[in-house]
C-alpha positions in Angstrom: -32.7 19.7 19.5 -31.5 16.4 20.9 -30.9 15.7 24.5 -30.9 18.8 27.5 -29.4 17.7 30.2 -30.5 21.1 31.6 -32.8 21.2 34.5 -36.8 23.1 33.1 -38.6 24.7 35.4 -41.4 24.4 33.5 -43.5 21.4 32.3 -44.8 18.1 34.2 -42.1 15.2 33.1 -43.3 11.9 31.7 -41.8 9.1 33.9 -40.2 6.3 31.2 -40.2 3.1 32.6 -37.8 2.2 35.4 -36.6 -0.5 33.7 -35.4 1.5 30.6 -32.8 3.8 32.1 -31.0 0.3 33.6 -31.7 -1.2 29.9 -29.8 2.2 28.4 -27.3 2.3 30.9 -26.5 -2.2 30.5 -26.1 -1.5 26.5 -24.0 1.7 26.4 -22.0 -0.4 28.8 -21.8 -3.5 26.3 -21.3 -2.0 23.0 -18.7 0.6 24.5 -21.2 4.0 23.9 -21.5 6.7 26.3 -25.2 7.2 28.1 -25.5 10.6 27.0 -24.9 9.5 23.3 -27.8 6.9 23.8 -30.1 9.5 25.6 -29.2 11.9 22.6 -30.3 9.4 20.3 -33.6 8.6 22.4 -34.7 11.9 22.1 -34.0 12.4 18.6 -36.0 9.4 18.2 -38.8 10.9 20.5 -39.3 14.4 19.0 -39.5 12.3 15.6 -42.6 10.6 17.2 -43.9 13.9 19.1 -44.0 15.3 15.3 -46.0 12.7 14.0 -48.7 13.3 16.9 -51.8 15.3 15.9 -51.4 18.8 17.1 -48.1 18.7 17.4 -46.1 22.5 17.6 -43.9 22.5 14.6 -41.0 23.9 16.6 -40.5 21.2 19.4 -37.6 19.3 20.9 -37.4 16.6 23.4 -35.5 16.7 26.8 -34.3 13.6 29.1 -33.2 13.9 32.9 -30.2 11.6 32.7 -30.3 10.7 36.5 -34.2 9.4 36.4 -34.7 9.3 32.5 -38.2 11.6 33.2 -38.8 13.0 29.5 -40.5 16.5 28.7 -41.4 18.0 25.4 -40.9 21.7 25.5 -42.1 23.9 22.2 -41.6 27.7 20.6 -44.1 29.7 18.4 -42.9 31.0 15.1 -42.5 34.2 13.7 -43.6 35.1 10.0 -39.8 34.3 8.7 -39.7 30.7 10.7 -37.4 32.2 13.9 -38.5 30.7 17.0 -39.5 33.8 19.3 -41.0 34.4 22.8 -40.5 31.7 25.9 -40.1 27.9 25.9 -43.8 26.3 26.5 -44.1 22.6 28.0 -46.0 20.6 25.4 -46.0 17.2 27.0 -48.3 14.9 25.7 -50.3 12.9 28.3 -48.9 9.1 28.5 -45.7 10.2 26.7 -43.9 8.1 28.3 -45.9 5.0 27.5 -45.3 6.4 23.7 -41.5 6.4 24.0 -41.7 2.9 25.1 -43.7 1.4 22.5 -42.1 3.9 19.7 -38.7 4.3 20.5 -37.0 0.7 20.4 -36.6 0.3 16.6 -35.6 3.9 15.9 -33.0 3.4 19.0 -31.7 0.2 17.6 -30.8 1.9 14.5 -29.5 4.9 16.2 -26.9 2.7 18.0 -26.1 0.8 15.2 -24.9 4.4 13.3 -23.5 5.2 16.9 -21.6 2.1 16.5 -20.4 2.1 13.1 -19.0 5.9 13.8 -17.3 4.0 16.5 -15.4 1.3 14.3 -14.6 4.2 11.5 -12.7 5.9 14.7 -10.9 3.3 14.9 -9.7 2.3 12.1 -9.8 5.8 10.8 -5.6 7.2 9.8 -4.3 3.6 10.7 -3.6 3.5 7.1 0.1 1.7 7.0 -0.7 -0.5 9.9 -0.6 -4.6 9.9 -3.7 -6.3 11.1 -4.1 -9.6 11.7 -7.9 -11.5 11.1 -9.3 -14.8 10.1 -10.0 -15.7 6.6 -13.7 -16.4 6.3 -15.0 -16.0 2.7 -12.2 -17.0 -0.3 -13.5 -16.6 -4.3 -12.1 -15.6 -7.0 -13.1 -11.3 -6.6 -11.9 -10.8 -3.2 -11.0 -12.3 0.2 -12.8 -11.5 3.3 -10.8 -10.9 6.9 -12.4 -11.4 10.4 -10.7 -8.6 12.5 -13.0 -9.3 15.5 -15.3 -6.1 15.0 -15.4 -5.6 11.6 -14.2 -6.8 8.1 -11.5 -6.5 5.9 -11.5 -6.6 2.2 -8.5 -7.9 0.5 -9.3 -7.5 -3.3 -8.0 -10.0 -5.9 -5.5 -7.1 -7.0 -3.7 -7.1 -3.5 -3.1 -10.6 -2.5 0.0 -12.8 -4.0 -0.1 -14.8 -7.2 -1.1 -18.9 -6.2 -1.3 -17.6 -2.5 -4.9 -19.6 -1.3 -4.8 -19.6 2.4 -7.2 -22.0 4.1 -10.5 -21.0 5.6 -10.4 -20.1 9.0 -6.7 -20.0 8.8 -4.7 -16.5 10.5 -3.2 -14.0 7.6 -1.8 -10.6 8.3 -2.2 -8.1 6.0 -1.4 -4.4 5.0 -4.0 -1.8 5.2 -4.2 0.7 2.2 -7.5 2.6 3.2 -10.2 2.8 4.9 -13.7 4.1 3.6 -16.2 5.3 4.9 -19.9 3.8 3.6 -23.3 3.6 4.9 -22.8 0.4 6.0 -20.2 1.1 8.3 -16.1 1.2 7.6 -14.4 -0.8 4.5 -11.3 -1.4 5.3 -9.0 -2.3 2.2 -5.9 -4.5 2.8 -3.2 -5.8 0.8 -0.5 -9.0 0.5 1.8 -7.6 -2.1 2.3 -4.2 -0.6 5.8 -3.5 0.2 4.9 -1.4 3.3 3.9 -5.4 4.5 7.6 -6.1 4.7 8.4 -3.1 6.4 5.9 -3.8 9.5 6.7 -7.6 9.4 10.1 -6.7 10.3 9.4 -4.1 12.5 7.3 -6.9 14.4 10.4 -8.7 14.5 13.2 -6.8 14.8 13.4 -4.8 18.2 16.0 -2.7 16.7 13.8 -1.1 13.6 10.8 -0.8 16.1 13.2 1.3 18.6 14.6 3.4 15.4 18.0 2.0 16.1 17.6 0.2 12.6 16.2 1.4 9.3 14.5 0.2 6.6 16.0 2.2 4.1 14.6 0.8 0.8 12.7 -1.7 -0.4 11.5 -3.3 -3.4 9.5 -6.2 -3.9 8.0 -9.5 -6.3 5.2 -10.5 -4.5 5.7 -14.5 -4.2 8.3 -14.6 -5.0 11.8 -12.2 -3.5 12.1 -9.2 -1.8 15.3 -6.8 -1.3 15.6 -4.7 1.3 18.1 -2.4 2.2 19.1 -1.5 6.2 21.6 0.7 8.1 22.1 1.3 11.7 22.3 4.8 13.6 24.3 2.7 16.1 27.7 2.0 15.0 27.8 -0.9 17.4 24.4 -2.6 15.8 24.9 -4.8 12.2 21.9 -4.0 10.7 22.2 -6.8 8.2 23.1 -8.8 11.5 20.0 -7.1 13.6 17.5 -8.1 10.9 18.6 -12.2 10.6 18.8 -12.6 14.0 20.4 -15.5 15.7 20.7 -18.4 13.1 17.8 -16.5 11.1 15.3 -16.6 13.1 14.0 -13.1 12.9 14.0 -13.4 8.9 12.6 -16.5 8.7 9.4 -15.8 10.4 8.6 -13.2 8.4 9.5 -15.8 5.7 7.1 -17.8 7.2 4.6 -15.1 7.4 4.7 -14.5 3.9 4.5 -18.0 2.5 8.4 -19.0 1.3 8.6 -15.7 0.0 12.4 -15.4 0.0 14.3 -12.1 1.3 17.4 -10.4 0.5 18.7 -8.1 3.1 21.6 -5.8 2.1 23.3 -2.9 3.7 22.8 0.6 2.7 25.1 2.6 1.6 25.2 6.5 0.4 27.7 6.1 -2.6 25.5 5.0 -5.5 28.2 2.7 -6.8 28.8 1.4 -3.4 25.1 0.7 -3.0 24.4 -0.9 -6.3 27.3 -3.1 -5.6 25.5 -4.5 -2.7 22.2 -4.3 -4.1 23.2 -6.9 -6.3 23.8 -9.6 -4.0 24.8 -12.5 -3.5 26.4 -11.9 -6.8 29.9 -10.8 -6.6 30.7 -7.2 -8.8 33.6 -6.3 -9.7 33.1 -2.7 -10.9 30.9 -0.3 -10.6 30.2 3.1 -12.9 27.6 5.5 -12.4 26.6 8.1 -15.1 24.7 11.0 -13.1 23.2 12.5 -16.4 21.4 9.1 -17.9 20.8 7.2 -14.9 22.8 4.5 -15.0 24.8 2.1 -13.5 27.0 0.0 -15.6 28.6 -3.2 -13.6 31.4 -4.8 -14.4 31.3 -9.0 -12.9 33.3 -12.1 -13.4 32.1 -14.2 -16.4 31.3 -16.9 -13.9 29.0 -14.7 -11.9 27.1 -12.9 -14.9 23.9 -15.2 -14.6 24.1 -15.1 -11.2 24.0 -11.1 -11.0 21.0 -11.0 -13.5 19.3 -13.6 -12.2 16.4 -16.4 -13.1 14.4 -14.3 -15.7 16.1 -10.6 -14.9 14.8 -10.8 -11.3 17.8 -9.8 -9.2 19.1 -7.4 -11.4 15.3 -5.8 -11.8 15.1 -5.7 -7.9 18.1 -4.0 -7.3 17.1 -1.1 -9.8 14.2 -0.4 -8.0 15.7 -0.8 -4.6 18.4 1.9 -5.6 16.5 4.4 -8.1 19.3 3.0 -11.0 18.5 1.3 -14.5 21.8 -1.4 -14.2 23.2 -2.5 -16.7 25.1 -5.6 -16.6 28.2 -6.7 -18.2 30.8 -9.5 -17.9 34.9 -9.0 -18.4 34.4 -10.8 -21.6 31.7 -8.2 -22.9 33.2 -5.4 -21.8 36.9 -6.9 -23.2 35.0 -7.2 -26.8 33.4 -3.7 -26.8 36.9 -2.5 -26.0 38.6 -4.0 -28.8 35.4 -3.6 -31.1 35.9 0.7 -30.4 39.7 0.5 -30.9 39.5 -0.9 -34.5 40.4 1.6 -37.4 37.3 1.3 -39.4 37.8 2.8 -42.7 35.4 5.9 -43.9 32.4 5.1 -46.8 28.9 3.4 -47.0 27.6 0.2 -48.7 24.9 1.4 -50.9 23.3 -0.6 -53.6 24.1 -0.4 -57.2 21.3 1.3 -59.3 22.7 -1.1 -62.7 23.4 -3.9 -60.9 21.2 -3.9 -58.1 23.8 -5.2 -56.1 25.6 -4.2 -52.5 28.9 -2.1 -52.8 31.4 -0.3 -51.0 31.9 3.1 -52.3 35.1 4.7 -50.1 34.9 8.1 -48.9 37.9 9.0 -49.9 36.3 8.3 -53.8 37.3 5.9 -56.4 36.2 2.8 -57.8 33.3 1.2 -55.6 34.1 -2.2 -54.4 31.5 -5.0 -54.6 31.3 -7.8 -51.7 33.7 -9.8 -53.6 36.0 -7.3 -54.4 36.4 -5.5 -51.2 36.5 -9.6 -49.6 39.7 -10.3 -51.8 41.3 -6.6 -51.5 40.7 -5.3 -48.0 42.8 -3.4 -47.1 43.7 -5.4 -44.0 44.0 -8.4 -46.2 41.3 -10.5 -44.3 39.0 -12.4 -45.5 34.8 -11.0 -45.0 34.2 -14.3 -43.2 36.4 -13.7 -40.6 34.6 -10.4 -40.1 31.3 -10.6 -40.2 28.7 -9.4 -42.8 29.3 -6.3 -44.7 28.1 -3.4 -42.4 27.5 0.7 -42.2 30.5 2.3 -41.6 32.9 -0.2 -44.0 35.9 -2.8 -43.5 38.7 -2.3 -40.3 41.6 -1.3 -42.4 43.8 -2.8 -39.7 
């Protein structure tokens, strides 16, 4: 069924109005649809009228000469088991034409309006991970809706940045996530805080990462707040650290800009972990790096002077650069790591601190055996000689002996 663009031999065709081919052909020609799809859709929408007609032959479909629009019905008889059999009969009502006229706008209307809808899906359709740019035009508290020209966008409360309230009316690019595919045409679902946003800001930006020269090896991001994101060149000649500021930072401050103060790390990559995490902790300066393969992590090593500076305000730096480089950090200054050292090389002698069952009270009981030793006593005959204040509380695992 649908349109036959076949010439019948059979049949005397319905002239449509003149006027209606020219209408056709003027709005597949403004909403960007082929002729044949409209014609299609006209005859679907004319067989469904033939059907309602008394009389009608249940097995009926609807052709349309596409040059002069002339419309004939042609019909087949049915066998016992519903197969069409025998030849093609014409079944043309008389003033069929005047009927697709008067019948066929509203059906034709909605038709196009499918036709249409399929059209936008198409487009949109596997462009997940592409930027788009639109025009905020409804802002509440649930969702945010974008004006991309021929359809919407949907930026859900979820994706869009903590205290970020663009004006109405006002440009915003975005990220999309998905598009779906409803009955009242494509949803397309974007997002602010999505870290593939970075990546096609920058590629916007940067010539180098839009030719491949430069890579976007990792990235890792705080919505509103910082973003790290790790480069490298496959051009020995290009900095990619360099490629990505550009020229008194212009390149990274426009997608600064873009993404309202949000501030942006960019750090070389490098294959050695240690090397890497080193770098992924700028601007701090590291000292040391050690990597344990078997646990995950990565212990640093930094002046005293630059320990808050390596963690950073409320963990943040130090919590980026895990996730940029795939290792839990842990952080530690000279001092620290000086204390733990000396702390591990003290003798500490063998026994436990249990309490006593008469007394009730804490004491040291040697593993070695004799006499346990209360607080006081072990305080006044340690056999280090020092005092338990300059020690510390009495603890598992019993007094340094020196």
């Amino acid at each position: 069924m649908g349109s036959d663009t076949e010439e019948q031999d059979q049949g005397e065709e319905q002239p449509m109005n003149p006027d209606m081919l020219e209408a056709l052909q003027a709005l597949a020609a403004d909403k960007g649809i082929s002729v044949d799809a409209l014609l299609a859709a006209l005859a679907d929408a004319l067989e469904s009228a033939y059907k309602r007609m008394p009389d009608s032959e249940e097995y009926a479909w609807v052709t349309i000469n596409p040059e002069t629009a002339d419309i004939q019905v042609f019909a087949q008889k049915l066998d016992d088991d519903g197969e069409p059999i025998g030849e093609s009969f014409d079944v043309t009502p008389d003033g069929f034409g005047r009927i697709a006229a008067q019948t066929a706008k509203q059906v034709m209307m909605q038709r196009i309006r499918e036709v249409e809808r399929e059209l936008k899906y198409e487009e949109y359709a596997g462009r997940e991970g592409d930027i788009v740019t639109g025009i905020i035009q409804q802002n509440d508290a649930r969702y945010t809706l974008l004006d991309l020209g021929r359809v919407e966008a949907l930026l859900p409360q979820a994706e869009q940045v903590p205290f970020e309230r663009p004006d109405a009316n006002s440009r915003l690019k975005a990220y999309i996530v998905e598009v779906r595919k409803t009955a009242k045409g494509p949803q397309i679902v974007v997002s602010r805080t999505h870290p593939g946003l970075i990546r096609r800001l920058f590629e916007l930006e940067v010539p180098e990462i839009a030719d491949g020269v430069v890579e976007i090896k990792a990235c890792a991001r705080e919505p509103g707040h910082r973003t790290k994101i790790a480069v490298s060149s496959n051009d020995t000649n290009v900095d990619p650290v360099g490629a990505c500021v550009g020229a008194r930072g212009a390149r990274v401050r426009m997608v600064v800009n873009e993404l309202r103060g949000e501030k942006i790390d960019i750090v070389p990559f490098a294959d050695d972990p240690a090397d890497f995490v080193a770098k992924a902790l700028s601007p701090a300066k590291i000292k040391e790096v050690s990597i344990d393969e078997e646990t995950g992590v990565a212990e640093v090593v930094v002046p005293d002077y630059q320990l808050s500076l390596a963690i950073g305000k409320e963990g943040q730096n130090a919590r980026l650069s895990a996730r940029l480089t795939g290792w839990r950090i842990d952080i530690k200054s000279e001092t620290q790591l000086a204390q733990e050292a000396a702390y591990e090389e003290m003798d500490w002698a063998e026994g436990e601190w249990v309490v006593d069952e008469t007394t009730g009270e804490q004491v040291w009981r040697p593993a070695e055996g004799g006499p346990a030793l209360s607080a006081e006593e072990w305080a006044a005959e340690g056999t280090d000689g020092s005092p338990v204040e300059e020690l510390g509380e009495p603890v598992e695992g019993g007094p340094p002996t020196g």
